[in-house]
N, C-alpha and C positions, 0 to 999 in steps of 0.2 A: 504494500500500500504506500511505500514510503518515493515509488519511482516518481519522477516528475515525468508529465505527460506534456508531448507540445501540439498546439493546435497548428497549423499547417498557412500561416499568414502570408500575404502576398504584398499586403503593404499595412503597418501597425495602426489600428485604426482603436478607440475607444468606445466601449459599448455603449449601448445605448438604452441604460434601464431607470431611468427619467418613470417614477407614476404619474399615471396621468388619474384626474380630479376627475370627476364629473359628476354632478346629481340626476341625474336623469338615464335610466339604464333599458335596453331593449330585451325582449323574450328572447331565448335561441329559437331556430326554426331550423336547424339540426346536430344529428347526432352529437356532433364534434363541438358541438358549443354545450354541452351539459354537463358542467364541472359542478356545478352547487345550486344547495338546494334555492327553489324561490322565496323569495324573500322581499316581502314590501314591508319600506319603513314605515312608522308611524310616526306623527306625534303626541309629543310625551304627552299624558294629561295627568295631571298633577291632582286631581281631586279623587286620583283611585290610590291603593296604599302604595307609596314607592316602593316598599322592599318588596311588595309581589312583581312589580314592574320595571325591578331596577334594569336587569340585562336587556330589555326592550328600548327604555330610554337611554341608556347607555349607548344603543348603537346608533338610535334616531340622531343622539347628540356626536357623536361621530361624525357618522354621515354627513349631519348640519354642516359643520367646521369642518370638512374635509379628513378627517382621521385616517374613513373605511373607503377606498378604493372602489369601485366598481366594477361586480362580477358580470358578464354579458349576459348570463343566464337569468338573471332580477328580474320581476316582475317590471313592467312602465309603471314609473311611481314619479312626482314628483314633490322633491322634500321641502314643503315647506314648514320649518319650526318658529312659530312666533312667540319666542320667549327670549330674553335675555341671559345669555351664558350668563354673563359673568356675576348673575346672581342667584345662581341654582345651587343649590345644598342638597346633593342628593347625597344620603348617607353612604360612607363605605365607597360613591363612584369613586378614587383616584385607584381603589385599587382593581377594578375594572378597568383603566384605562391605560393602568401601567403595565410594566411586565419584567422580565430578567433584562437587562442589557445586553446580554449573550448575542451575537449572532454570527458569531464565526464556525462554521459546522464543524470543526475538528474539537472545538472545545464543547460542542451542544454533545456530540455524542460523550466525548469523555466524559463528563456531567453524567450523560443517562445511561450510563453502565449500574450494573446493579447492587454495588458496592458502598461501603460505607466506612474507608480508612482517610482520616484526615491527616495523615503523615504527608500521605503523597500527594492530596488537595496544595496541600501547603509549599509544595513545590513545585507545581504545576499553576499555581496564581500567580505565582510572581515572570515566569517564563510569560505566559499569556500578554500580562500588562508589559510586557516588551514592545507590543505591537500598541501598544497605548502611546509609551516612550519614544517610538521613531517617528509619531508624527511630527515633533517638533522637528523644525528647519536645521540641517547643515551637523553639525558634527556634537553640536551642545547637545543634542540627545542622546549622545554616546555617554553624558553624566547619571542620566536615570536608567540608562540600561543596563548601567554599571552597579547601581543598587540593587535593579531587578535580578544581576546576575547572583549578585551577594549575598540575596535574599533567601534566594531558591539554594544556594550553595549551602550556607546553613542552615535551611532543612532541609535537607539531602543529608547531609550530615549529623544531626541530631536526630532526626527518626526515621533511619536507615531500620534499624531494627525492628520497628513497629512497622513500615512496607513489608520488611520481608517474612514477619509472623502472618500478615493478611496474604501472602500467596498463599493460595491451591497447592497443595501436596504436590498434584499431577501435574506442574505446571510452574513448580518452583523453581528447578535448574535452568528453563528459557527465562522467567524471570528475573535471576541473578547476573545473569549472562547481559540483559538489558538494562539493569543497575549499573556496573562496570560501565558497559558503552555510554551510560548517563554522567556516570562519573567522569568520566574522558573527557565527556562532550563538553560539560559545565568547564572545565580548566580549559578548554580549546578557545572557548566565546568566551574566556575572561580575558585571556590571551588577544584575541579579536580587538576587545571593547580595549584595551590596552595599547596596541598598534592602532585603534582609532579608523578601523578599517571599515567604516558605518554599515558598505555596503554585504558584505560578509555578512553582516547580526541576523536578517531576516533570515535567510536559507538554513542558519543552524540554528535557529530558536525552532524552526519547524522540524527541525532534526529531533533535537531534543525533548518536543513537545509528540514527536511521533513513540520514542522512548517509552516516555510518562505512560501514550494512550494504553502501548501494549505492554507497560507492568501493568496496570488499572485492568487490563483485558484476563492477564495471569491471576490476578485475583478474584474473578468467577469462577465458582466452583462447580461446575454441569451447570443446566437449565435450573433455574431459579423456582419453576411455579409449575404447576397442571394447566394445560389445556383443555376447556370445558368439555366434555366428552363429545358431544357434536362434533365436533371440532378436529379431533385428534386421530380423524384418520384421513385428514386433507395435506396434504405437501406443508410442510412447518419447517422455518428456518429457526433453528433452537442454535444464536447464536448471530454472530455476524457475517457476512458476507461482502463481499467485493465486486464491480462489474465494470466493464469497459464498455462503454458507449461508443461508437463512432459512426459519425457523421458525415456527408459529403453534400456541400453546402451549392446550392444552384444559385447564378444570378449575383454574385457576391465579389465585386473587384476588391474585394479588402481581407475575405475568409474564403477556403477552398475544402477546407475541411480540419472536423474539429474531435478530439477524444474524451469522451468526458469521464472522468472516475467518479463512481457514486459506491457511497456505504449503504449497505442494506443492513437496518439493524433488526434483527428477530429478536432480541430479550425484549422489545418493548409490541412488537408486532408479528408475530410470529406468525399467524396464517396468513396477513397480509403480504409481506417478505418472502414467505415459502410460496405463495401463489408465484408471485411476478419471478423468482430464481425458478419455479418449475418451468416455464413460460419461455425465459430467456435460455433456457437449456432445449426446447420443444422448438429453438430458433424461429420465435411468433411474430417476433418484433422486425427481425431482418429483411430487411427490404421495402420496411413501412416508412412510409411518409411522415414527417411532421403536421397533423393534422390540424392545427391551432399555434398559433403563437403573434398573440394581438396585445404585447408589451405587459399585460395583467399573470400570464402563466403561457408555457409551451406545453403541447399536449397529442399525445400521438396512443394509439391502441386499439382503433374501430376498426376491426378487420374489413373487407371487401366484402359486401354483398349484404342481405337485409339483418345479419345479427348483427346486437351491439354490443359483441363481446367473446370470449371465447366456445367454443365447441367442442367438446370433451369427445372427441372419439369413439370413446370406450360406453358412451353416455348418450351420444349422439343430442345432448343437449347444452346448453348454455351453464358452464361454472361460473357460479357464484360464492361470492366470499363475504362473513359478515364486517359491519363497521367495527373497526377494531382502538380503543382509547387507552393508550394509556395514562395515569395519573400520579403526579407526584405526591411520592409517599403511599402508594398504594404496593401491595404485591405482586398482582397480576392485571390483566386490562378490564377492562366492561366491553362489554359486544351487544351488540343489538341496537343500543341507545347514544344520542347524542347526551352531550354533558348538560345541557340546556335540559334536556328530556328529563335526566338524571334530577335535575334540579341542582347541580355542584356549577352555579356560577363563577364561582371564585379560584374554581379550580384548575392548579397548574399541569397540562400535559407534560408527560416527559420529554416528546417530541416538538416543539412547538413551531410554528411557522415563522421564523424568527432569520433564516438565513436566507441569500440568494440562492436559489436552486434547490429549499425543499420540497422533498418530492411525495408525492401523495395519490391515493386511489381517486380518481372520478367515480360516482355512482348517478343513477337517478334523482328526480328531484326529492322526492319524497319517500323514495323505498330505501332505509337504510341500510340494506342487506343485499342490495344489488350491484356493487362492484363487482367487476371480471377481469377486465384485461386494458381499460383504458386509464392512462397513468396523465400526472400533469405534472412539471417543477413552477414555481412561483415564482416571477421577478415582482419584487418590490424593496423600498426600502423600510427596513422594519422599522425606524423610529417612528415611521407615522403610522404602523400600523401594528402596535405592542402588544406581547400576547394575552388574549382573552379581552381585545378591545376591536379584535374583527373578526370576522364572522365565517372565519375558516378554522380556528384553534379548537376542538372539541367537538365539530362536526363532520372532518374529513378525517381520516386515518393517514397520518404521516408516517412513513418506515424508509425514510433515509435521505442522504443531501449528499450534492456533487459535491464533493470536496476538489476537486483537481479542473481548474478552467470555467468554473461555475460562472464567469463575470458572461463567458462569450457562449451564453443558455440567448443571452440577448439579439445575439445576432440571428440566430434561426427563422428561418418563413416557413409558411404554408408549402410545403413541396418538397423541402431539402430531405433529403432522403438516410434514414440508418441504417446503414450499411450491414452492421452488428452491434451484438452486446451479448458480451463472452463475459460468464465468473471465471475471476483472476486469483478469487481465497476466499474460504469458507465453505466450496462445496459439500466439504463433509458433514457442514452442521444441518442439510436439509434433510428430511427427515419423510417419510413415506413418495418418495419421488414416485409423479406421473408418468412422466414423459419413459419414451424407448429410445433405448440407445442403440446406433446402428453396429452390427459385427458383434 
């Protein structure tokens, strides 16, 4: 996971993942436009009890002020709130409207690993806030990276011991082995920050921050939870996964083609993740078109001809998979239900739509339990749209983020065509495979 991947540029061109605002949204009037549910805002009305109504005005109030993006699939609505923001008390909104700052996918997953050692938190914060530290201009940020290094150095150093009591038995000597390389690393980028060699810092904080993910990975110990018995005899990814997207981009003086690295994560999705890795082994995706990509999300999966969705061979009918949630601080996911449904307004997904290039199941508008095979990734910028303050976090099933070239998800059109999507790690973690293997 740790290779760098190159997109194939013809001339270096900046993406272009600019949200765009708009109150006013049209119906889909096909297939390929049905990412989410419908949804017409209201406004607030203030004489019913807020706390029943809070997640509803919460999103009107959004909406208002531009917060929530507009999904194509919205009902025509158009919003108007006649009330003054800046004198509304609704109790409790800020924490509806706020969410984690996270939104770098490499750190979103380390996060949503199923673990609970603050030794190696504590080391892995300070490397992170590295990428905080280079924003400042020219070499004076070489000053705070040089604390961040110092940071992370002792503890690494102080709770070495308590990382290595949290490995997995089966999984300790890769573990130690990746300590070591950690401990190299840390004296290399001190060394770095030392020679003042700015450019250097990124590439081995990413090094090192790759380190961290897979000690954090060596401290799972097998699958964490049950699969609801329904459930448990569909293709399951119990664990992580890897895939290589490639692309070959039509039309594009600037892209020619592009590779994308995406983590699939089964501890937090596991029938969802084990669908789309059956799928991408059953080669379903290859040679499909870009279906959607109208600057809101890219989205590709409707196969040819009148299903909108996969066709089980063996079934000769349409595979479906339930909405799958996971929750912070929960054990295992909820299925069937959105978190709204649930009533857990407040609650934090493990997965959250928080990065460019989270990637997630489309279903129907209204049938929760009717994803198959069409996938979307999200361009947007998350500060304005933080999680559980728009209207994708707790209703779509996320299981996993480009990590590798995520910026140029933006360039993509209607037509450019994917070539492949090959697992590169984690095969072994699927678990009742569909698909036939040829020979």
């Amino acid at each position: 996971m740790a290779a760098i991947i190159s997109c194939n540029l013809i001339t270096p061109k900046l993406p272009n993942n600019r949200v765009r605002f708009a109150t006013t949204h049209t119906t889909a009037t096909n297939n390929n436009d049905r990412l989410t549910q419908r949804f017409t805002p209201t406004t607030c009305s203030f004489n019913r009890n807020p706390c029943q109504k809070l997640k509803e005005c919460a999103i009107s109030l959004a909406l208002a002020v531009g917060l929530i993006t507009g999904a194509p699939s919205f009902a025509d609505a158009n919003v108007n709130v006649n009330v003054n923001a800046n004198n509304l008390a609704l109790p409790d909104l800020s924490v509806l409207i706020s969410g984690p700052p996270i939104k770098d996918p490499g750190a979103l997953l380390r996060y949503a690993l199923p673990i609970n050692n603050k030794a190696v938190r504590e080391v892995q914060k300070p490397l992170e806030d590295i990428t905080d530290s280079l924003k400042v201009a020219g070499v004076k940020a070489l000053d705070s990276v040089e604390r961040n290094v110092r940071q992370a150095s002792r503890a690494l150093k102080q709770g070495k011991s308590l990382i290595v009591t949290g490995l997995a038995e089966s999984k300790k000597e890769h573990g130690l082995e990746l300590l070591d390389k950690l401990e190299v690393g840390m004296d290399e980028l001190q060394q770095i920050v030392e020679d003042r060699n700015r450019d250097a810092v990124a590439p081995k904080q990413k090094e090192l921050l790759n380190y961290v993910g897979g000690v954090e990975e060596d401290m799972v110990d097998g699958f964490p939870y049950e699969v609801p018995e329904e459930y448990q005899s569909m293709p399951l990814l119990k664990g992580r996964a890897a895939v290589d997207m490639k692309v070959k981009v039509k039309d594009n003086p600037n892209l020619d083609e592009c590779v994308f690295r995406i983590v699939l994560d089964g501890y937090n999705a596991p029938v969802t993740a084990g669908n789309f890795v059956d799928l991408v082994e059953r080669n379903f995706y290859d040679g499909m078109e870009i279906q959607r990509a109208d600057g809101f999300v890219v989205q590709t999966g409707d196969p040819e001809g009148p299903a909108e969705g996969f066709i089980d061979p063996s079934t000769e009918k349409t595979r479906t998979i339930p909405l799958e949630i996971m929750v912070d601080g929960e054990k295992s996911p909820f299925y069937g239900e959105t978190l709204e449904e649930l009533g857990l307004y407040k609650a934090q997904t493990k997965l959250p739509f928080n990065a460019f290039g989270t990637m997630a199941m489309a279903r129907e508008e209204f049938e929760n339990n009717s994803a198959s095979s069409q996938v979307f990734w999200l361009l947007k910028e998350s500060e304005l749209t933080p999680s559980n303050a728009n209207i994708l976090d707790g209703r779509y099933a996320v299981f996993g983020y480009v990590t590798e070239n995520e910026d140029f998800l933006a360039d993509l059109k209607v037509g450019d065509v994917i070539e492949s999507i090959q697992v590169v790690s984690g095969l072994e973690n699927l678990v009742n495979p569909s698909y036939k293997i040829a020979g």
